[in-house]
C-alpha positions in Angstrom: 33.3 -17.0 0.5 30.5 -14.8 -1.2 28.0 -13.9 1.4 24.5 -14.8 0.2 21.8 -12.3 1.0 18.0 -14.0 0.1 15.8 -10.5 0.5 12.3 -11.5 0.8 10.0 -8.7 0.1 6.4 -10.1 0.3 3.7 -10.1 -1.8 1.2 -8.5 1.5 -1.1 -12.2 2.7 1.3 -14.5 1.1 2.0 -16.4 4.6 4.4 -13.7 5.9 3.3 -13.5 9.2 3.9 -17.1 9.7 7.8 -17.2 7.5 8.8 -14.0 9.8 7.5 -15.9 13.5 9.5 -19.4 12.5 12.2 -17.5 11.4 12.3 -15.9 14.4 11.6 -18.5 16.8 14.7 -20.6 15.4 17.3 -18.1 15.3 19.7 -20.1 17.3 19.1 -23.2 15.2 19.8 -21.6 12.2 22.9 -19.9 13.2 24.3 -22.9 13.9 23.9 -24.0 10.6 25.5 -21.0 9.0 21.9 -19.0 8.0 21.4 -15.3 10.2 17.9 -13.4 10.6 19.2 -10.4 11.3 17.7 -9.3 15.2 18.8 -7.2 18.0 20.2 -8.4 21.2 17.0 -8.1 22.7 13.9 -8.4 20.9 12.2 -10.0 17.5 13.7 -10.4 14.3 10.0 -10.0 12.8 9.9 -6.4 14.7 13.4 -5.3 13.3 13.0 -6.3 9.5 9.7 -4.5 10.0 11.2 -1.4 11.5 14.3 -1.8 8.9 11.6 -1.6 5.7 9.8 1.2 7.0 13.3 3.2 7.6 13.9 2.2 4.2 10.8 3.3 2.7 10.4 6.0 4.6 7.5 5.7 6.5 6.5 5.8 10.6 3.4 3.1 10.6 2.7 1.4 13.8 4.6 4.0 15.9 5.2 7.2 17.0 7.2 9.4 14.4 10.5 8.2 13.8 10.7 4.7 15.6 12.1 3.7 12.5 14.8 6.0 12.1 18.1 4.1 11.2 16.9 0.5 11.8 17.5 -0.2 8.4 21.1 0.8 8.3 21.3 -0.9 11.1 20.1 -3.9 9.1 22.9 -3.8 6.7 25.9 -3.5 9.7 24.4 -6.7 10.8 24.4 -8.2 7.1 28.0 -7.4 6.6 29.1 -8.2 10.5 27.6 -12.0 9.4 28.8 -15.3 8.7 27.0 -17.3 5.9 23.6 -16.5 4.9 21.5 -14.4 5.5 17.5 -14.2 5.3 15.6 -10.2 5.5 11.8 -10.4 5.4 9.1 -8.1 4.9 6.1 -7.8 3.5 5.7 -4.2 2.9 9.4 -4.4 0.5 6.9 -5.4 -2.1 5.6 -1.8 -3.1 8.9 -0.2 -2.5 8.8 2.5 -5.3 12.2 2.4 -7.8 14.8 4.8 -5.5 13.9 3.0 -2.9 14.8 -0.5 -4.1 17.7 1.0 -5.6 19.4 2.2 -2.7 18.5 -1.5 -0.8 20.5 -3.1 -3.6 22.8 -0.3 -3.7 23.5 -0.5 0.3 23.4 -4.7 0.4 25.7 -4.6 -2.7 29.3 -6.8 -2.5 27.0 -9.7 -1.5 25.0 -12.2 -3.9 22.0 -10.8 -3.3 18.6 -13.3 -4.1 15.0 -11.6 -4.0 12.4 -13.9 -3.3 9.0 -13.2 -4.2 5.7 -15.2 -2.5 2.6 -15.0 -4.8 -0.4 -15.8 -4.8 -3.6 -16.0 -6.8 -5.7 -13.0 -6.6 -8.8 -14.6 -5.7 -7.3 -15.5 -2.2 -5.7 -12.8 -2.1 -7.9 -9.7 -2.5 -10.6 -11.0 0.5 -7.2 -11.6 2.6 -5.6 -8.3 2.1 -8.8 -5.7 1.9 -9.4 -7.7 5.9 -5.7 -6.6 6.2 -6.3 -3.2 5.5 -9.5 -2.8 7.2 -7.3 -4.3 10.4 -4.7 -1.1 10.0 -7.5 1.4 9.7 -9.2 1.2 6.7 -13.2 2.5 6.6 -13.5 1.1 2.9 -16.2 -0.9 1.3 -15.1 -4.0 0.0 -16.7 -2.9 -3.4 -14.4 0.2 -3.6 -11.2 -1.8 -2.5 -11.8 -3.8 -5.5 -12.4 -0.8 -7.7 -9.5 0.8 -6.8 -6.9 -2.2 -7.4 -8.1 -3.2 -10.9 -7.7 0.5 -11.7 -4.3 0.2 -10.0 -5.1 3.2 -7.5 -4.3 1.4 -4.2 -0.4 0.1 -2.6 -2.0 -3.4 -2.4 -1.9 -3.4 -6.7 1.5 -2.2 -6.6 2.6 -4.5 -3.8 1.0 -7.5 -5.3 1.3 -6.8 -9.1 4.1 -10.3 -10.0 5.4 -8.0 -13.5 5.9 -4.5 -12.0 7.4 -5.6 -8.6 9.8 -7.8 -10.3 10.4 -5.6 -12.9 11.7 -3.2 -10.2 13.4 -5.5 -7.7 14.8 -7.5 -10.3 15.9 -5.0 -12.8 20.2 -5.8 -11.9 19.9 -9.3 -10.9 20.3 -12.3 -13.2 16.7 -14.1 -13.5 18.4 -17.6 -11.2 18.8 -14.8 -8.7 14.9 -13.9 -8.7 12.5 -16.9 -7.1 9.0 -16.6 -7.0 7.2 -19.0 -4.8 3.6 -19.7 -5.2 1.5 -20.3 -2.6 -0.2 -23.7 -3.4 -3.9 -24.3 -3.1 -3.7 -27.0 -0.9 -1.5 -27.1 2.1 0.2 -30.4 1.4 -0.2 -34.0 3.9 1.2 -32.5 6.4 0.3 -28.7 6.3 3.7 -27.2 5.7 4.2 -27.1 1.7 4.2 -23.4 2.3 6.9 -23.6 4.7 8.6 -26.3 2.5 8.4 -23.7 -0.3 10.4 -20.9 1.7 12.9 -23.5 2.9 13.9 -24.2 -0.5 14.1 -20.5 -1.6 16.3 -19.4 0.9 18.7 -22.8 1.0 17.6 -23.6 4.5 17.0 -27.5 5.5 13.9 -28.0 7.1 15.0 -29.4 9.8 17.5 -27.1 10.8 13.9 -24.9 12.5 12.0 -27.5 14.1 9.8 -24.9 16.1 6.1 -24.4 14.3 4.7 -21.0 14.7 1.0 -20.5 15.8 1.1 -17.2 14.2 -0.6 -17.8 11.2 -3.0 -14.4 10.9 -6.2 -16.3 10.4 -9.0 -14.3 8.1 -11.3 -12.3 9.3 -15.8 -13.0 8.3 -17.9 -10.8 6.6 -19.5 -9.4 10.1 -16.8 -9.2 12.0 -14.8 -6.9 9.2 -17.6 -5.0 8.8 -18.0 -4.1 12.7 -14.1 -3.5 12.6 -14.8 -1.0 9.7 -17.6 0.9 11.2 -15.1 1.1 14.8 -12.6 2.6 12.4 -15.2 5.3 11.0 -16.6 5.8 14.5 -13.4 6.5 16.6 -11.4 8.2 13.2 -8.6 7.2 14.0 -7.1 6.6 10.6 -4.0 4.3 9.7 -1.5 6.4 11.6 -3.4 6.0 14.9 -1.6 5.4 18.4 0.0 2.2 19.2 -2.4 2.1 22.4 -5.3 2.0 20.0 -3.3 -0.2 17.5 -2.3 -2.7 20.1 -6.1 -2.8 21.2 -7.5 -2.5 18.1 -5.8 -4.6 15.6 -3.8 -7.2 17.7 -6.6 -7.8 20.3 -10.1 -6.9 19.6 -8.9 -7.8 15.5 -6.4 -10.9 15.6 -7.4 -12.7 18.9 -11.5 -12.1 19.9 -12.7 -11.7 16.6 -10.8 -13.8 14.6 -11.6 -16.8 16.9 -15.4 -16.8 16.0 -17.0 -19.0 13.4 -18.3 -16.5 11.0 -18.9 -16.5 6.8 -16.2 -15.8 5.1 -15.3 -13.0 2.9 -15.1 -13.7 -0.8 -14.5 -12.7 -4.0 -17.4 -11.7 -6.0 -18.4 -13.6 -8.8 -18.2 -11.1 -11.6 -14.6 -9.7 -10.0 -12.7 -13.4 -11.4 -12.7 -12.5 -14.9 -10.5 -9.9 -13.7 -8.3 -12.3 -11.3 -8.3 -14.9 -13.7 -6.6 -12.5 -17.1 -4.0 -10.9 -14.2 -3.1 -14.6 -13.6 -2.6 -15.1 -17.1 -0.7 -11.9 -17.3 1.8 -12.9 -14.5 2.1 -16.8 -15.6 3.4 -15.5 -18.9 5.6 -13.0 -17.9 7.4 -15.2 -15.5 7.8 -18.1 -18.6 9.4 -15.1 -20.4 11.4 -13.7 -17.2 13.3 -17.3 -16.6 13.3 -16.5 -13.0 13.3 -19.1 -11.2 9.7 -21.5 -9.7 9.5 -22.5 -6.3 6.2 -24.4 -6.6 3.7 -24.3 -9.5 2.6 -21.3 -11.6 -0.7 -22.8 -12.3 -1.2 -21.8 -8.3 -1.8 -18.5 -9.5 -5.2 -19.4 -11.1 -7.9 -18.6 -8.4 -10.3 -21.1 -8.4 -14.2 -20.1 -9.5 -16.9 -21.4 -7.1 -19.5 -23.7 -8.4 -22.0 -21.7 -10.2 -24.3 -22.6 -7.2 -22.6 -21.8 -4.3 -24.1 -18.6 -2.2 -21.8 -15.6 -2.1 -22.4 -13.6 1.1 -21.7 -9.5 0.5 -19.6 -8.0 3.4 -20.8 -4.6 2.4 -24.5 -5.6 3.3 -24.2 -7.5 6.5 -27.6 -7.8 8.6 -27.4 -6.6 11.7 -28.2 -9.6 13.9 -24.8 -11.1 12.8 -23.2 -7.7 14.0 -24.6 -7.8 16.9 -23.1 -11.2 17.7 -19.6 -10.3 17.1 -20.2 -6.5 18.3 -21.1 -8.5 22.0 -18.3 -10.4 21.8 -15.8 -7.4 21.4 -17.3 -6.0 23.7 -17.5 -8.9 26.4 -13.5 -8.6 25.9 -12.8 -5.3 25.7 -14.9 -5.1 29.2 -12.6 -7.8 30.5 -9.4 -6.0 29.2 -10.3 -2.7 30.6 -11.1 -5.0 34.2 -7.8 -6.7 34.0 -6.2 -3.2 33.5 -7.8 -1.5 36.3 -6.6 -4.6 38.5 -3.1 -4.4 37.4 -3.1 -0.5 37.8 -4.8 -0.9 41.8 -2.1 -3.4 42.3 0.8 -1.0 40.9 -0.3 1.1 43.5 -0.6 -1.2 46.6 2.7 -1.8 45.8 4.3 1.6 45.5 2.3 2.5 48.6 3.8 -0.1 50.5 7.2 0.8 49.3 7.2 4.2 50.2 6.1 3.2 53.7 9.0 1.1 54.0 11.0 3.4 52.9 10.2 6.2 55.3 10.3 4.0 58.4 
């Protein structure tokens, strides 16, 4: 029987975070019903289809240099070692550059190989993935990060551009072998269209992963990104910074403390939809032309406007009382972190202390 590989490769804030953690949390499930995610013995499938992309690609983010090294030939044993399906996931495929995604299909080649594409429309999408980027590093205004992808200067176009990441992943594959799935609107009666979506992409029942992920990599407000960007500018650190700084940085101070306040959220500026709106018509017409195959509705691509009356907050220009708030807050945690730290460290040391005396009685 032909081995069916589905290769998701993204689009970057497309509900990733949340497919990879499912996935991931019902491994066992889904192995018994003839579906692999590829994972170590011990460890995270999410963490070794995102170390396998960056060996692929080339690239050492969120680790020292060369963590990656061979994790995505690893990936492929484990793809040919398996029995049934198979689902790879990764956000960061999207961009992959021609050579690259040629020597993916090149190296996963002898199975039926599906790519799966998530999309979604660029009004939700820009907001979500200039907070991304501001999260890895990034000192950028939001004005500039806008700039720069309509000119097509940035890896966030490239990675999130439906016609030329297509165009490239799909280029050997029979259009029924290319799904896109839209990210809808509105989250369906029960909040899981999404996760309905993916299900029918890669063939999987729904039931067959009845664990819910809590990972769902919540958005960032105006003040709270723009604190995040001025820590980045202050300590200049960079996007290649150490995975101390990254774990404190992005996963706690970012994607736990900050993220948990009530704040404004970051929008799309009113004269940047004219812009989202033709690249939605752009991609809607190339997919009608493609034949690839719909999982959802094209017309989900369309941002939506705001009504001519609503206020739009800019996070460029954010007064400082609402810093303030949130710049307390980090630091009310961070305080905390670095006492829980110093407690555990004390403790380490009671404990060696009073092992060595046994020891030398």
């Amino acid at each position: 029987m032909t081995r069916v590989v589905h290769l998701h490769i993204g689009a970057p804030k497309t509900g990733t975070t949340y497919l990879q953690d499912r996935l991931d949390l019902n491994l066992a499930s889904l192995a018994r019903h003839g579906v692999t995610i590829p994972a170590p013995r011990s460890g995270h499938s999410d963490v070794f289809h995102f170390r396998a992309a960056l060996d692929l690609l080339e690239q050492d983010w969120g680790g020292a240099p060369g963590h990656a090294r061979g994790a995505w030939d690893a990936m492929v044993r484990k793809v040919q070692k398996a029995d049934g399906n198979v689902v790879i996931s990764h956000e960061i495929l999207a961009g992959a550059k021609p050579d690259k995604v040629a020597k993916a299909m090149n190296d996963l080649a002898g199975n039926e190989v599906h790519v799966i594409y998530s999309a979604r429309d660029l009004g939700r999408q820009l907001p979500a993935a200039w907070q991304e980027s501001i999260k890895q590093g990034r000192k950028w205004p939001f004005k500039r990060f806008l700039t720069k992808v309509e000119r097509g200067q940035t890896w966030f176009f490239n990675a999130m551009d439906l016609p030329t990441v297509l165009a490239r992943w799909g280029a050997k594959l029979p259009p029924e072998r290319v799904h896109v799935v839209t990210v809808p609107h509105d989250r369906g009666p029960n909040g899981d269209e999404l996760w309905l979506r993916f299900c029918r992409a890669f063939g999987i029942d729904p039931a067959w992963a009845p664990l819910d992920s809590e990972r769902d990599n919540r958005s960032l407000g105006i003040a709270e990104t723009s604190l995040l960007r001025k820590l980045n500018r202050r300590l200049e650190l960079g996007v290649r910074r150490d995975p101390v700084y990254d774990s404190l940085i992005r996963e706690q101070l970012a994607q736990e403390v900050l993220v948990s306040r009530e704040a404004i959220p970051v929008r799309l500026p009113p004269d940047r939809y004219d812009f989202a709106e033709q690249q939605a018509e752009l991609w809607i017409e190339w997919i009608k032309g493609s034949g690839v195959d719909v999982v959802g509705d094209v017309e989900d691509l369309r941002p939506r406007r705001p009504a001519p009356e609503a206020d739009w907050r800019d996070p460029d220009l954010v007064r400082a009382k609402l810093e303030l708030g949130a710049a307390l807050d980090a630091l009310a945690e961070m305080t905390q972190e670095a006492a829980n730290r110093a407690s555990t460290e004390t403790l380490g040391g009671r404990l060696r202390g009073t092992a060595r005396r046994l020891r030398d009685r």
